[in-house]
N, C-alpha and C positions, 0 to 999 in steps of 0.2 A: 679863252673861257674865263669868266670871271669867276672870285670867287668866291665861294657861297661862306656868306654868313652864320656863325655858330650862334645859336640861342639859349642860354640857358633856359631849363624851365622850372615844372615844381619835382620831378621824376628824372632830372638831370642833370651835373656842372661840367661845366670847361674844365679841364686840365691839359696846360700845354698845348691849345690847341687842339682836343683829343675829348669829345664826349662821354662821359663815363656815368654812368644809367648808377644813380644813389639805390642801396640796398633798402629795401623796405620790409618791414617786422607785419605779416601777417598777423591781423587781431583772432585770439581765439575762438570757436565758434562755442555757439549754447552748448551744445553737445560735450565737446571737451571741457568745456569749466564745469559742466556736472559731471561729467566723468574723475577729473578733478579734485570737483571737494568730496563726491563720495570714497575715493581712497583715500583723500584724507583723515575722514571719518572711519573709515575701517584701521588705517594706522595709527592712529591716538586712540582708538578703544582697544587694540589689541593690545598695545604699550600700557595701559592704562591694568587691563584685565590678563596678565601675564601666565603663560601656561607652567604645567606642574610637568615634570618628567613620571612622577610617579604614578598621577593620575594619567598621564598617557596611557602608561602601561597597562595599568588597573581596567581599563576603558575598555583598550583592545583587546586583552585576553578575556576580558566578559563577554564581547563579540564573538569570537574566535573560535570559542568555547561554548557556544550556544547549541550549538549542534554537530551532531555527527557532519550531513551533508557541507553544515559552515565552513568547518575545519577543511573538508577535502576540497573547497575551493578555492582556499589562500594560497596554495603552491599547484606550479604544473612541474610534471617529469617528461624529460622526451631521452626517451633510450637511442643511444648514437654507437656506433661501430666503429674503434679505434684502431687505428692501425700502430702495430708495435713495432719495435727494432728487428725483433728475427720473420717479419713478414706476416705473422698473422694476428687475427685482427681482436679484440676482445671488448667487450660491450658496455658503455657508460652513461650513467645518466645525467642529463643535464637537467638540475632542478632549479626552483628561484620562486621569485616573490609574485604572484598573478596579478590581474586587473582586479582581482576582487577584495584582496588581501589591500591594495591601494587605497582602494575606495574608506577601507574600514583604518586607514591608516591616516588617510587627510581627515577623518572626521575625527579621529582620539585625539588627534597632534591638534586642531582645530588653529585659529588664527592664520588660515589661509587662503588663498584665491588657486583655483586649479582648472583649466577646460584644455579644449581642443577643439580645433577645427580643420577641414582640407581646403591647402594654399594651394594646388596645383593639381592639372588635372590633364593627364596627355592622355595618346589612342593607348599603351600601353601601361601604364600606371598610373597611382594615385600619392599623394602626397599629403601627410595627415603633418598638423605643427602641433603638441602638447604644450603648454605654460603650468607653469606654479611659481609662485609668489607667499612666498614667509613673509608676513606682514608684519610680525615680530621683530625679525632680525635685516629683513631689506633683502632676504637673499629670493632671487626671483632668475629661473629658469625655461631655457626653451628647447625644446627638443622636437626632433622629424624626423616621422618614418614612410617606409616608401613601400607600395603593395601594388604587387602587379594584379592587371586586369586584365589577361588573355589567358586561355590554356598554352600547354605543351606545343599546338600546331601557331599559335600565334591568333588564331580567333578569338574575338571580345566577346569579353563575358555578359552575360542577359541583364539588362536592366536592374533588376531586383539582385542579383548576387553583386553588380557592382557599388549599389547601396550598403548590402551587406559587408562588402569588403572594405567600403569608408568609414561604416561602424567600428569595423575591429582595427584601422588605424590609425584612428580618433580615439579609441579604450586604452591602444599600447600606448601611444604618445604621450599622453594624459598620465598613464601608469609610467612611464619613464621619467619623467617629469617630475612628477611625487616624490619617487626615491632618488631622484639629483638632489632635493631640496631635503627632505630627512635621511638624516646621517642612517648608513645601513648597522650601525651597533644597536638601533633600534630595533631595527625592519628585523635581523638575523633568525632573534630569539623568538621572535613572533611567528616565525616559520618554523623553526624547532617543537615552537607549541601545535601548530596545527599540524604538524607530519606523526605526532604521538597522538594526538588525538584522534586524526583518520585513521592510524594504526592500529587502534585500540590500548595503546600503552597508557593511557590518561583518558579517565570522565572526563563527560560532556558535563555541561552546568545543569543542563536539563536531569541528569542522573543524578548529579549532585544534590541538586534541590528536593527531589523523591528522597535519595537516602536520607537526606536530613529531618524530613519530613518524620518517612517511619520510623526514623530513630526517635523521634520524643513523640510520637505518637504510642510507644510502648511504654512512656513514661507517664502517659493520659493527656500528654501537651496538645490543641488541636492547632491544627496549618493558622487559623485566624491569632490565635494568642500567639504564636510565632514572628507572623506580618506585626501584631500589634507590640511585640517585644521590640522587633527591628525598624519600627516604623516605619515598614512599607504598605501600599495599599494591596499589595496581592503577592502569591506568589512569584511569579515571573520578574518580579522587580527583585526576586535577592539575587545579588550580585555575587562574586569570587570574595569579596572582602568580609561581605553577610556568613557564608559559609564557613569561613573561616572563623568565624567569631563563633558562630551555633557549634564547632568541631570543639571550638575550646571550651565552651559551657558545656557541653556532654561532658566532655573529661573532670570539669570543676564538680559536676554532681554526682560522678560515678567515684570521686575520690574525697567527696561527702564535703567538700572545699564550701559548696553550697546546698541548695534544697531546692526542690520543684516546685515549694510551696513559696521559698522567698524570690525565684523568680519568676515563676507564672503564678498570682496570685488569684489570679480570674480561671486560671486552667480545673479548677477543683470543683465537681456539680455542687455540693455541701455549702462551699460558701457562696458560689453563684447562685442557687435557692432561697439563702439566707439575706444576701444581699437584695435580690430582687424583692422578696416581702417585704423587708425594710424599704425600700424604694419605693414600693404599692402605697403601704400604710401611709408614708409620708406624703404621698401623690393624695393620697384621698383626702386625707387634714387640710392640706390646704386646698383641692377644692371646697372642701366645707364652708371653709374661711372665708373663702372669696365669695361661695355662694349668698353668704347669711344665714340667720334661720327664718323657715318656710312660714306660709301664712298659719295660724292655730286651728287643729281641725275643730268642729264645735264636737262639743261632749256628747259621748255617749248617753242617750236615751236607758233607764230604767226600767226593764218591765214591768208595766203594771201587776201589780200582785193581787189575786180576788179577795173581794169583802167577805166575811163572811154572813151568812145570812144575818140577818136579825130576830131573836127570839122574843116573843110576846111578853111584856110585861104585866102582870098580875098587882093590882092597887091594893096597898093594906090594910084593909078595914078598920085596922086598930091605930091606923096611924089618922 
């Protein structure tokens, strides 16, 4: 049998007798070079626009603290039955950080990327992968959780609960995820805050901002000269840090430090009266101004006044 001839080509060389297929550098496709430069663009603007720890915090306890129901849905408890050394058993609970409490924690911490989605999917479970990505600091995480989809007897769950069950883990993954990537010295406190606050140990903001409210509403402050003190447009925008500024101007005027009158200047009807006439007057002047003066009416007409008759004249003989 003869022997067959080795050819090089463009996809392969001779070595030793011995074809060896050259490696080739797939070109990237559209898709991945805009995938590409858009996290490039999100890593130089975050590097560029650097986050504050403090304003983290500021952020999410604003959140947190929004409301009662807020607060009760940053932590879960699940009560568990512990088994002890002399056999019996005593009851514990396991608390921690929820999907909700996450949520509000990738948005304070911001300069992030975070999802999830399900990689796998058999007759009995589901397979959910979470990412996050600190675009900040380069630190990017992956995490996977796994949810069965049968009952007790081994039967599959109805269509719509098995959707549901892909929901909750794509929320956990996603929320595990988040807190691999922010440090838990952050996350901790922020749990602290919303277990006092579901507890009733700590105002909501919403409370806070009423109290503040009818506090210088006794003083004749109104809610608008407040906004227009803090420069906010409304209430709902004063924050935990707002609050705390209006906690210490109460104190400054009840310990006479200031005045009602030197900080709300507009708060007073007296001179808001006065200032408004003043405002009128000068509105009307210069429309005058601008108008010109009008055409001249013609003059008033004179009543004619009656003659009086005329008496006979009598000629003088002697003249």
């Amino acid at each position: 049998m003869a022997d067959t001839e080795l050819t090089p080509t463009s996809d392969r060389q001779i070595a030793g007798g011995t074809l060896i297929p050259e490696t080739s550098v797939m070109p990237a496709s559209a898709l991945e070079a805009l995938n590409r430069s858009e996290l490039d663009v999100q890593v130089t603007t975050a590097r560029r626009f650097p986050r504050s720890l403090a304003l983290f915090k500021q952020r999410a306890l604003t959140m947190i603290r929004l409301d009662a129901e807020t607060a009760k849905g940053c932590f879960y408890a699940l009560p568990r039955r512990q088994r002890q050394d002399d056999g019996t058993f005593r009851r514990v609970n396991i608390t921690g950080p929820s999907v909700r409490l996450a949520e509000i924690v990738a948005t304070a911490w911001g300069n992030i990327r975070a999802g999830a989605r399900i990689v796998a999917e058999t007759d009995r479970e589901v397979v959910a992968q979470g990412y996050c990505h600190d675009l900040e600091t380069n630190n990017a995480q992956v995490m996977e959780v796994s949810r069965r989809i049968v009952d007790r007897n081994g039967r599959r769950y109805p269509d719509d609960i098995i959707t549901m069950t892909k929901n909750a883990a794509c929320a956990i993954a996603r929320r595990n995820a988040i807190y691999a990537v922010v440090p838990r010295a952050f996350v901790n406190p922020l749990v602290e805050a919303a277990m006092k606050v579901a507890g009733g140990e700590a105002k909501t903001l919403a409370a806070g901002r009423q109290g503040a409210v009818a506090a210088f509403a006794e003083l004749g402050v109104s809610a608008q000269a407040l906004c227009d003190k803090l420069e906010r447009r409304g209430i709902e925008d004063i924050d935990l840090e707002d609050l705390a500024l209006l906690a210490g101007l109460l104190t400054a005027i009840k310990e006479k430090e200031t005045s009602v009158e030197a900080e709300f200047p507009k708060a007073h009807p007296e001179a808001a009266s006065a200032a408004q006439k003043l405002a009128e007057t000068v509105r009307r002047r210069r429309t005058d101004q601008a108008s010109g003066p009008g055409p001249e009416a013609p003059p008033a007409e004179e009543p004619a006044t009656p003659t009086p008759p005329e008496t006979p004249t009598t000629s003088n003989p002697a003249a």
